[in-house]
TORNUFI-823886 format. One line per 3 residues: their letters; for each residue x, y, z of C-alpha. Coordinates in pm, whole numbers. Layout:
A	X Y Z  ...
This chain:
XXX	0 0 0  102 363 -90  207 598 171
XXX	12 966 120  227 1239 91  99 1384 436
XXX	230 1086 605  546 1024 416  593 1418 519
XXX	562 1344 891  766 1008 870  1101 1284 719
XXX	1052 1505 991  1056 1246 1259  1342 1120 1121
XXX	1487 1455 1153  1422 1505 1513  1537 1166 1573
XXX	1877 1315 1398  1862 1668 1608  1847 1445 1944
XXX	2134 1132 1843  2367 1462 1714  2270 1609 2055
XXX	2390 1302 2237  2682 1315 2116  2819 1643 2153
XXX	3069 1726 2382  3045 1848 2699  2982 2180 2781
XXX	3046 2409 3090  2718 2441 3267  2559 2740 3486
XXX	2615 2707 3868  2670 2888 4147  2903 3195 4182
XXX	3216 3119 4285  3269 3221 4667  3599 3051 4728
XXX	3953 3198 4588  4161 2875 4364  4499 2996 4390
XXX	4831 2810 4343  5193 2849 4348  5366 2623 4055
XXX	5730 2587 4026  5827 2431 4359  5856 2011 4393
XXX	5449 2050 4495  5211 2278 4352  5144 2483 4680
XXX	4758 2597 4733  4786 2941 4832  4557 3180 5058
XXX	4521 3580 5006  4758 3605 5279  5001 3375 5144
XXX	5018 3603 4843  5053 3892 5024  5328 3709 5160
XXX	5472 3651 4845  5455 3928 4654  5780 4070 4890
XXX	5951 3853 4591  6081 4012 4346  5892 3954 3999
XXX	5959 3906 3656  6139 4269 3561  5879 4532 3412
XXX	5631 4406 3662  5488 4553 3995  5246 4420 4243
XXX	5051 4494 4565  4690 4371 4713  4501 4608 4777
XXX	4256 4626 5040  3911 4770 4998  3563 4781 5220
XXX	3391 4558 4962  3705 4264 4904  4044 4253 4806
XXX	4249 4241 4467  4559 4203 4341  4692 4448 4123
XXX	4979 4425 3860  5103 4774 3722  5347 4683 3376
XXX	5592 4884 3204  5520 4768 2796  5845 4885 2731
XXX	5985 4561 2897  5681 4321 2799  5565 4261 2467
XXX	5129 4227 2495  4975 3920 2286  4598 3775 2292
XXX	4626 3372 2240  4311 3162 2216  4091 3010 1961
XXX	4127 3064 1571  3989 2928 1284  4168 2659 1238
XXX	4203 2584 1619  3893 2642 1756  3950 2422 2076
XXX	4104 2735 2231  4391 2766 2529  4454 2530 2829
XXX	4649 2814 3115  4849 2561 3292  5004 2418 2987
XXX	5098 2770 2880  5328 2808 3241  5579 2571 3056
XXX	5705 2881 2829  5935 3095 3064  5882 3355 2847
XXX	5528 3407 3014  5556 3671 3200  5186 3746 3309
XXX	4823 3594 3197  4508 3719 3260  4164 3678 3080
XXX	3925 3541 2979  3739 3691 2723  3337 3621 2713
XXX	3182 3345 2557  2837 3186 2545  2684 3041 2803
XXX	2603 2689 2611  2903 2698 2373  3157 2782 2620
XXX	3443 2867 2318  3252 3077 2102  3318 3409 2187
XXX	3079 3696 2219  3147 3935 1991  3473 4038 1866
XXX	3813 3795 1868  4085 3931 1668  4404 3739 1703
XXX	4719 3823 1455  4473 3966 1211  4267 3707 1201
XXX	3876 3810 1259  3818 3464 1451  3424 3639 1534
XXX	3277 3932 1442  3212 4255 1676  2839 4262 1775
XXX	2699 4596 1769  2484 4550 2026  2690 4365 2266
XXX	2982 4465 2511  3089 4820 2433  3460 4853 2451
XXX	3707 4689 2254  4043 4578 2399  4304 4605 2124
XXX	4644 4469 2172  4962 4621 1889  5324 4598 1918
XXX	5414 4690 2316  5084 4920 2335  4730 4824 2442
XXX	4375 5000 2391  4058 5039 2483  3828 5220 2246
XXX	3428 5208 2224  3312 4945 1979  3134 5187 1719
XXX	3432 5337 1684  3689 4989 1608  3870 4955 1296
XXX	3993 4627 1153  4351 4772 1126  4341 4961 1428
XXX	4513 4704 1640  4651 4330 1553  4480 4217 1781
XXX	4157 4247 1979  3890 4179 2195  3480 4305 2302
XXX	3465 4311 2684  3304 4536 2871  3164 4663 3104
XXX	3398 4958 3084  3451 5026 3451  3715 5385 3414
XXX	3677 5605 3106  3898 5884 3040  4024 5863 3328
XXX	3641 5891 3482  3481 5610 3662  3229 5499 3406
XXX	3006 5248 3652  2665 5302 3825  2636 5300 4207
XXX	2353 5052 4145  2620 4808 4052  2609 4732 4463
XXX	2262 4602 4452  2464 4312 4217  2599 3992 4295
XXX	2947 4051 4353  3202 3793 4143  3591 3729 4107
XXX	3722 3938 3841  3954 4022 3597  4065 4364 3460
XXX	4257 4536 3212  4347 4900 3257  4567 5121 3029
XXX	4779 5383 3188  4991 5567 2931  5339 5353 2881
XXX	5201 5111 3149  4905 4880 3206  4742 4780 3540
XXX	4651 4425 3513  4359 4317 3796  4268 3984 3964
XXX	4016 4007 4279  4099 3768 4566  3756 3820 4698
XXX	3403 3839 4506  3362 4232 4435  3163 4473 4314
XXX	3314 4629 3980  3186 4990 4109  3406 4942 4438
XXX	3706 4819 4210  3636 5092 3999  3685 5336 4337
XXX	3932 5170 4463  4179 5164 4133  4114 5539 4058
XXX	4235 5561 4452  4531 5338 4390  4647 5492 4044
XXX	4648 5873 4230  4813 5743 4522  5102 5586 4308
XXX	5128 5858 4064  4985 5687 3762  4678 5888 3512
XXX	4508 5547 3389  4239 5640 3152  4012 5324 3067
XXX	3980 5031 3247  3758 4741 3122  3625 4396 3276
XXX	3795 4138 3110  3604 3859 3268  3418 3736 3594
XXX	3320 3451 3806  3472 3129 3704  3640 3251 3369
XXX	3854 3479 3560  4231 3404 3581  4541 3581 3645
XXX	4916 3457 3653  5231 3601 3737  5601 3508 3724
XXX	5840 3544 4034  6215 3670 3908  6295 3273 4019
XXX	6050 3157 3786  5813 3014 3999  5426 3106 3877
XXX	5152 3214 4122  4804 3114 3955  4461 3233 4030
XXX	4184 3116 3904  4080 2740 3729  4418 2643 3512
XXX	4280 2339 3355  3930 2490 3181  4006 2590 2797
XXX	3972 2956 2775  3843 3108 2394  4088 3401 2479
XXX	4378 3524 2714  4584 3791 2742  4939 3732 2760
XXX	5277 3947 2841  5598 3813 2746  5928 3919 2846
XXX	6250 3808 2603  6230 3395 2539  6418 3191 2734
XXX	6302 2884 2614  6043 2603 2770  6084 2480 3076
XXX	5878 2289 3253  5769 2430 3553  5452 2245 3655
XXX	5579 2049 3947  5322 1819 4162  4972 1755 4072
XXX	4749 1905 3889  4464 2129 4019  4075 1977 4045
């Protein structure tokens, strides 16, 4: 017997749906929403175990000297506490890594620790929430337009050239403005103007990450606490006055569980905050001159 057309119509697009759902099964995992984070991940690699660290231990720590062209303090503010990294460009050359087009699986941080060039790390840029490597909005890397600025999305625009960074509003980015680039936002300091409603307090605080440019240096931002990025705001335009800096933009780079920072000790021992082992579609990276890999990730890996 004949099927009718109306049937032989359904029969396709069941067939198609039973497609859709055996495709779904096997896709690949995906980060999932959960809670905020509440509890600071922070390690110290380079010594025979990789040493969990505490805000005090870094504070501890940072009496070390660093990799040269780097500065760091915590500082301490009513809402939380953040470590703050000014950098002289002159000394460290700036370079986003991450996904491209024909690597789309992005950037593991801990396996990046092995080049001693590495000076600092921070990032990550934004992605979607269900395809945790596709960025949102703009990834330039090397000239390579790896996604496409969204007009209606995050409105600054971190670009990264040859020992400079940038921050300009997204209307206003060029393709051949920088070599490199990234949408972030929110912008937190603009023209040297905090650029971030009070109401941001009524928020749930996260971890953060921030990039700030401040003439021939950049301040480079990790919070040890969940903040408030009106109170970092406050507290950085404090900071840059009392150490005789005129930063004039500063933009979130990333919050919650994408945040990350790392920094190299003169000895070459790394001090990591943040999740090392989740691929990341984009990172910031300054390098001093290359000294070859070496493999600094002593101990076990962190959960």
């Amino acid at each position: 017997m004949r099927k009718s057309p109306v049937i032989l119509g359904r029969l396709a697009v069941l067939g198609m749906l039973l497609t859709v759902l055996n495709g779904c099964i096997d896709e690949p995992a995906v980060r999932t929403a959960a809670a905020p984070a509440t509890e600071l991940m922070a390690a110290l690699y380079g010594s025979d175990d990789t040493q969990s660290l505490t805000a005090d231990a870094i504070r501890t720590l940072l009496a070390e000297p660093l990799r040269p062209g780097l500065e760091a303090h915590i500082v301490d503010d009513p809402d939380g506490q953040m470590l703050v990294v000014s950098a002289r460009l002159d000394l460290l050359h700036p370079r986003l890594l991450g996904s491209k087009l024909d690597a789309p699986e992005g950037v593991i941080p801990e396996d990046m620790l092995r080049d001693d060039a590495l000076a600092l790390l921070i990032g990550s840029g934004f992605v979607s929430e269900l395809m945790a490597l596709t960025p949102l909005g703009l990834l330039q890397i090397d000239g390579e337009v790896v996604s496409r600025i969204q007009r209606h999305g995050y409105t600054r625009v971190l670009g990264i050239g040859e020992n400079r960074l940038g921050v300009v509003d997204h209307l206003q980015y060029e393709r051949g403005l920088f070599d490199s680039a990234l949408q972030a936002g929110p912008g937190v300091i603009e023209a040297g103007n905090l650029d971030i409603s009070p109401r941001d307090m009524e928020r749930q605080p996260y971890f953060r990450a921030l990039v700030g440019t401040c003439g021939d240096e950049a301040l480079f931002v990790a919070s040890l606490t969940p903040m408030h990025l009106h109170a970092v705001g406050v507290a950085l335009l404090r900071y840059a006055a009392g150490n005789g800096m005129e930063c004039d933009e500063v933009v979130n780079l990333a919050g919650d569980r994408e945040a990350l920072m790392a920094l190299r000790f003169a000895d070459g021992r790394v001090l990591f905050i943040g999740n090392p082992r989740t691929s990341r579609a984009a990172v910031l990276a300054l390098e001093s001159s290359t000294l070859g890999d070496v493999d600094l990730l002593g101990g076990d890996e962190l959960e």
